[in-house]
MOPAC internal coordinates of N, CA, C and O (Angstrom, degrees):
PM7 1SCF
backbone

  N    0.0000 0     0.00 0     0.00 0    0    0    0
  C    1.4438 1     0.00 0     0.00 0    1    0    0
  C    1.5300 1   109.46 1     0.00 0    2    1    0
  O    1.2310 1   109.07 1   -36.48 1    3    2    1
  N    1.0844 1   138.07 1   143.52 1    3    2    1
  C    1.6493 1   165.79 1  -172.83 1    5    3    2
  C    1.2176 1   121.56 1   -95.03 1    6    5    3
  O    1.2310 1   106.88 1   -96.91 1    7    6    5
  N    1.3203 1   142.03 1    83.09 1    7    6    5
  C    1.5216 1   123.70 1  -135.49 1    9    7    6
  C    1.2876 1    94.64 1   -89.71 1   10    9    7
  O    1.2310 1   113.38 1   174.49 1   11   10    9
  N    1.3525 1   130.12 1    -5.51 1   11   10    9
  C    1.8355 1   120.70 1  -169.74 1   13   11   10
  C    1.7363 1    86.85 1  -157.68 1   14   13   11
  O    1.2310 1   120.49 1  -110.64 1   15   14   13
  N    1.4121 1   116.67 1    69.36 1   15   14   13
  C    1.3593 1   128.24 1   149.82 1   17   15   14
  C    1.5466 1   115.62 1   -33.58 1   18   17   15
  O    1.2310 1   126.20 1   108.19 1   19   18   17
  N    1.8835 1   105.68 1   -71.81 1   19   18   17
  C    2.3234 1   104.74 1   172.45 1   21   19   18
  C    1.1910 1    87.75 1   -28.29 1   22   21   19
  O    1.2310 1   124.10 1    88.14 1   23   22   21
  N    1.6376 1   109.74 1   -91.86 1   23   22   21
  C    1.4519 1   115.75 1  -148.82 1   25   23   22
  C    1.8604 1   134.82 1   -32.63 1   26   25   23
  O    1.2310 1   129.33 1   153.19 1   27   26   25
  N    1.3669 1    99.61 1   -26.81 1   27   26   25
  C    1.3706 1   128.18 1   165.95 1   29   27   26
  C    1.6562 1   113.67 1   -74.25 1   30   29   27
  O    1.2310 1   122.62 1   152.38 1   31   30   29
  N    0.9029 1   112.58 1   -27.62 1   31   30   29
  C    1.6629 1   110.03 1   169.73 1   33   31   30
  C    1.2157 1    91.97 1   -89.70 1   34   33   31
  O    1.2310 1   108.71 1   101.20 1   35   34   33
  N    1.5161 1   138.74 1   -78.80 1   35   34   33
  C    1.5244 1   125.03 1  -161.80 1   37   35   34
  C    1.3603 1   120.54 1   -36.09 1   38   37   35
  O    1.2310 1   125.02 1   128.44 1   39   38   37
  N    0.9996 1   107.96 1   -51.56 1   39   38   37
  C    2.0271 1   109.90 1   171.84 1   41   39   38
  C    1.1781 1   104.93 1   -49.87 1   42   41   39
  O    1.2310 1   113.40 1   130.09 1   43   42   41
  N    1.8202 1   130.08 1   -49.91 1   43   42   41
  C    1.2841 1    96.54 1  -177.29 1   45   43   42
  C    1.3622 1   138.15 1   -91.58 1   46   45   43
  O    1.2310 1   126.57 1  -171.34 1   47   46   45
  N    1.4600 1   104.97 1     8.66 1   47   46   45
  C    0.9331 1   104.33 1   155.42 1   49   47   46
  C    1.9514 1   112.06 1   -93.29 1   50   49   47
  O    1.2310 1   104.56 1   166.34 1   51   50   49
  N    0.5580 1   146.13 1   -13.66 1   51   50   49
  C    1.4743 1   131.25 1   163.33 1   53   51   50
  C    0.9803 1   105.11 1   -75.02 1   54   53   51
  O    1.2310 1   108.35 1  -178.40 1   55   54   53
  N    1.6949 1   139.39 1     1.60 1   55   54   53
  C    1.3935 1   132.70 1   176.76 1   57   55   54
  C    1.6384 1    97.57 1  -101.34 1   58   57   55
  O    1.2310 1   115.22 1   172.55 1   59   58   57
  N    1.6154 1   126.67 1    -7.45 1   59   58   57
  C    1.3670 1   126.52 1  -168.52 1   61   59   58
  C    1.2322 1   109.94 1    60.64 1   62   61   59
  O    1.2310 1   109.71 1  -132.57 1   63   62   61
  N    1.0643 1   136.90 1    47.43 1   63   62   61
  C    1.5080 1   138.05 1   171.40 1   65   63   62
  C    1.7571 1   106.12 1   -88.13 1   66   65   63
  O    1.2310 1   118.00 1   -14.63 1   67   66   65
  N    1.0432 1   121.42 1   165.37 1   67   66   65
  C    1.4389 1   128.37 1  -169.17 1   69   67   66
  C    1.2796 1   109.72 1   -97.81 1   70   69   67
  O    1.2310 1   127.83 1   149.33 1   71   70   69
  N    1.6850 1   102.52 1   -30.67 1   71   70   69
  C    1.9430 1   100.37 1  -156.28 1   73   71   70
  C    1.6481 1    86.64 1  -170.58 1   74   73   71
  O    1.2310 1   131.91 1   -39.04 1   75   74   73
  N    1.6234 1    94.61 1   140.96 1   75   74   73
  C    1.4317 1   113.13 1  -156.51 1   77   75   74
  C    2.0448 1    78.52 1  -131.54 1   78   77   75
  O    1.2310 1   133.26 1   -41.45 1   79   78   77
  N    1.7744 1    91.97 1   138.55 1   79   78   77
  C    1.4149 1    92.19 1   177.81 1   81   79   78
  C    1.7405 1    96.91 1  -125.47 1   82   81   79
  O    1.2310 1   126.48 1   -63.14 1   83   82   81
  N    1.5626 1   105.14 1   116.86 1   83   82   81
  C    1.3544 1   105.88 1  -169.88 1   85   83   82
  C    1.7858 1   104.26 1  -131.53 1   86   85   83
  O    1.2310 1   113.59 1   -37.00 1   87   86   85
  N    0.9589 1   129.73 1   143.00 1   87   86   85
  C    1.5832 1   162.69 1  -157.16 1   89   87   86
  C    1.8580 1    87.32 1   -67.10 1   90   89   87
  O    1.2310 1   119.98 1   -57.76 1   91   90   89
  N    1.3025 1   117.65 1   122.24 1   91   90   89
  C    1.3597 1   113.20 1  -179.38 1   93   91   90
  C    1.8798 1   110.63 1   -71.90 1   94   93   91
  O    1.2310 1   121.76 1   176.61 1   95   94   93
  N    1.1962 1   114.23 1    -3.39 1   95   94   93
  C    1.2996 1   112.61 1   156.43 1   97   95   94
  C    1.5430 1   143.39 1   -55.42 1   98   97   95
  O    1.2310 1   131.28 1   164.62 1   99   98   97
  N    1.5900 1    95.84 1   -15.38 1   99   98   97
  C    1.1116 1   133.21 1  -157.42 1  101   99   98
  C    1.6164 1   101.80 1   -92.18 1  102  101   99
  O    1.2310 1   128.96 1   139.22 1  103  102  101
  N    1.6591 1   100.33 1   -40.78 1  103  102  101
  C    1.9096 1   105.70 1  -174.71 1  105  103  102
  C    1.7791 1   110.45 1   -25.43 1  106  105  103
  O    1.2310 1   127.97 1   111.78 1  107  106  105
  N    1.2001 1   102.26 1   -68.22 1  107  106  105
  C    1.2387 1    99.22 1  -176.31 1  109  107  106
  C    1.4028 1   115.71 1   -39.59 1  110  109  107
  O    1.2310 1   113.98 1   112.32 1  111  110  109
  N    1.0103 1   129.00 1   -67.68 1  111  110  109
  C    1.7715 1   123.54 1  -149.58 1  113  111  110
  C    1.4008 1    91.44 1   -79.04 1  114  113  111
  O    1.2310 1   107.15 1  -174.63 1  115  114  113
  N    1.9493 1   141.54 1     5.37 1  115  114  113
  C    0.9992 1   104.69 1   139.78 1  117  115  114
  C    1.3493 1   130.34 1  -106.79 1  118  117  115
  O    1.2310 1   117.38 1  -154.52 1  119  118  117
  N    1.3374 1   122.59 1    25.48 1  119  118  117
  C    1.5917 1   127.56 1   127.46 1  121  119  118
  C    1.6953 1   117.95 1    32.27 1  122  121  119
  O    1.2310 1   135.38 1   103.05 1  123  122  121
  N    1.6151 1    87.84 1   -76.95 1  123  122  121
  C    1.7498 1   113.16 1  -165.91 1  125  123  122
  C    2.0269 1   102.90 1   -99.70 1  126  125  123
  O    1.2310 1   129.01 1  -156.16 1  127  126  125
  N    1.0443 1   100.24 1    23.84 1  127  126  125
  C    1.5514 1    98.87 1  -179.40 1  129  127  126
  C    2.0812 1   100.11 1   -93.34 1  130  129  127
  O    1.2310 1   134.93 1   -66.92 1  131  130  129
  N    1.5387 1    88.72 1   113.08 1  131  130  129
  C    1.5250 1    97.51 1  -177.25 1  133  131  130
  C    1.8636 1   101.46 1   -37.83 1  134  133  131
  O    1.2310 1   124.79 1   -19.64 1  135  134  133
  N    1.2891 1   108.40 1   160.36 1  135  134  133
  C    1.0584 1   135.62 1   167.81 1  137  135  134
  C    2.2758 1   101.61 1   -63.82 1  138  137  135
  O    1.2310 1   128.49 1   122.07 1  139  138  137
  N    1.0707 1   101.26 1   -57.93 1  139  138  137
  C    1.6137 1    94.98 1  -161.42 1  141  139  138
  C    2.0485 1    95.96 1   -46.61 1  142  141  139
  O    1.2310 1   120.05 1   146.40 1  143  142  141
  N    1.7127 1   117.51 1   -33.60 1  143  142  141
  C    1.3125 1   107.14 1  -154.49 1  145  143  142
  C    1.7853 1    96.99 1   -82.62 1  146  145  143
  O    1.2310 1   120.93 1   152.00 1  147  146  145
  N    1.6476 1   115.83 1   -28.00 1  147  146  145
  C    1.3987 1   120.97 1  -168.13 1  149  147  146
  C    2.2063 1    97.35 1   -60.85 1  150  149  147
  O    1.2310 1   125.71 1   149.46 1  151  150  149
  N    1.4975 1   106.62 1   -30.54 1  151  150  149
  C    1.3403 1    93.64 1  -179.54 1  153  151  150
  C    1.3835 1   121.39 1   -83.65 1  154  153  151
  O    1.2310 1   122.83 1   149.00 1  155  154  153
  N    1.5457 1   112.18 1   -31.00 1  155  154  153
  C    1.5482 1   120.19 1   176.80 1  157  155  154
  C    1.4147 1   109.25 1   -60.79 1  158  157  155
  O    1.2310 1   108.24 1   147.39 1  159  158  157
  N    1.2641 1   139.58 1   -32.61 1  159  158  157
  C    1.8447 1   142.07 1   173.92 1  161  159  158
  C    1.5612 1   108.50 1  -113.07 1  162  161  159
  O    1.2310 1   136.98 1   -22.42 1  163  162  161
  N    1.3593 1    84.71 1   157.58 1  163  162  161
  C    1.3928 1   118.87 1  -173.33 1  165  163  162
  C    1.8487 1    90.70 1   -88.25 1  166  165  163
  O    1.2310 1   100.75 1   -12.78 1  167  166  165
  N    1.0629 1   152.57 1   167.22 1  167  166  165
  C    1.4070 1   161.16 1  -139.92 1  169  167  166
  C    1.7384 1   116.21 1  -176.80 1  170  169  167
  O    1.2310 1   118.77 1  -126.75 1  171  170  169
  N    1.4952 1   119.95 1    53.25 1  171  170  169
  C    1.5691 1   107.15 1  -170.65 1  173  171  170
  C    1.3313 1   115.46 1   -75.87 1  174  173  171
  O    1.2310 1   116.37 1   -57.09 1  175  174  173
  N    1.1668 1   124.50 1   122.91 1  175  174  173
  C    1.8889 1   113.52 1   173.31 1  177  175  174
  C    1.4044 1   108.44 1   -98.54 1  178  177  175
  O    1.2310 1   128.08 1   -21.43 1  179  178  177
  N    1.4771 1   102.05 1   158.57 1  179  178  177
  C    1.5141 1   104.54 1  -164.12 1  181  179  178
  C    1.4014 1    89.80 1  -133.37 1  182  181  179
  O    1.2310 1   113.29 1   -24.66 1  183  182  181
  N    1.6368 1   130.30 1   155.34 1  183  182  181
  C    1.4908 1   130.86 1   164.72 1  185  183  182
  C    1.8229 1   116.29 1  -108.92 1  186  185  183
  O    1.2310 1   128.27 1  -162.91 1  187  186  185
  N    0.9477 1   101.69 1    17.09 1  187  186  185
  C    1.3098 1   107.18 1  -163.17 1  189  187  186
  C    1.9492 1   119.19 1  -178.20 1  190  189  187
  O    1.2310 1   122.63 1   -35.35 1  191  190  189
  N    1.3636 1   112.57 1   144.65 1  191  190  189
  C    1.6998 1   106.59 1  -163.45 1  193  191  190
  C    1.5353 1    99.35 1   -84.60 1  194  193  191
  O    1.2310 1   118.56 1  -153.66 1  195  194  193
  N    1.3056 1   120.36 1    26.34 1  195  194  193
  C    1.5057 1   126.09 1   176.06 1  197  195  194
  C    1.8036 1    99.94 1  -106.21 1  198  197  195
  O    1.2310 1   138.77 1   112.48 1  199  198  197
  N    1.2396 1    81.23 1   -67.52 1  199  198  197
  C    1.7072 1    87.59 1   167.50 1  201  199  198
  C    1.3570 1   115.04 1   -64.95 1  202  201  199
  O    1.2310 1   100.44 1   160.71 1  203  202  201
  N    1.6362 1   153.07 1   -19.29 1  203  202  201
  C    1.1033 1   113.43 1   161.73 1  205  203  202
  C    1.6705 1   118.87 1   -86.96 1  206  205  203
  O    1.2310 1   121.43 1  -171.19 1  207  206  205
  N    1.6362 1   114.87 1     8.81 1  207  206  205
  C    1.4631 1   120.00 1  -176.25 1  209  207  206
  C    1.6133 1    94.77 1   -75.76 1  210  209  207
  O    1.2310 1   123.90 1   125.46 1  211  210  209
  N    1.7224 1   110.13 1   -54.54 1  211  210  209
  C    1.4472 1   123.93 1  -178.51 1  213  211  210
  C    2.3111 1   101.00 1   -46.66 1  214  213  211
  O    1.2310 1   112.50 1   115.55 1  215  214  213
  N    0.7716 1   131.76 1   -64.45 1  215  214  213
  C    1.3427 1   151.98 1  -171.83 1  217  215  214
  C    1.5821 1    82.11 1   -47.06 1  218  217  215
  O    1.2310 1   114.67 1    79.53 1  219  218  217
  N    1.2082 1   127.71 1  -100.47 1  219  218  217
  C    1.3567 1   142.27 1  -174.17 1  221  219  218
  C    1.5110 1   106.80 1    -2.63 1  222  221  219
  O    1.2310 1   126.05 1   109.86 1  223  222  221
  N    1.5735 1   105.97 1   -70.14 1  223  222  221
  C    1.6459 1   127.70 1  -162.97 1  225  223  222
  C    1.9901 1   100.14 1   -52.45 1  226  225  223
  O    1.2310 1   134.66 1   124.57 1  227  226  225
  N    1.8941 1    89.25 1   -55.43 1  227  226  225
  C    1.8620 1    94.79 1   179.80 1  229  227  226
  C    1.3989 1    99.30 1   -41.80 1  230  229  227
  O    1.2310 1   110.17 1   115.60 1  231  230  229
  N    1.1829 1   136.06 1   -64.40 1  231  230  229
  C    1.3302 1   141.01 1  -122.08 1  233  231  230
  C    1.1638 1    81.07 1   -80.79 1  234  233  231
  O    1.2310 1   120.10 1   180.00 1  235  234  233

């Protein structure tokens, strides 16, 4: 679990990153993530630390 999921998107986007790889546990708490930041990033969810190693390598 991610204790501040928003806050983790806002950085990356103020860091200009393209694509944020976050734990599908996470969906919920971004819920309340404005619309302007959901279009500026890419959003990968992963269910497992196999699948976000696999995710990582694609990217």
């Amino acid at each position: 679990m991610i204790p501040n999921a928003l806050r983790i998107a806002e950085l990356t986007v103020d860091k200009q990153a393209q694509t944020l790889l976050m734990p599908v546990s996470a969906l919920r708490q971004l819920n309340d993530l404005p619309d302007d930041i959901w279009t500026r990033i890419n959003i990968e969810f992963y269910k497992d630390s196999a699948d976000s190693v696999f995710k990582a390598l694609v990217e």
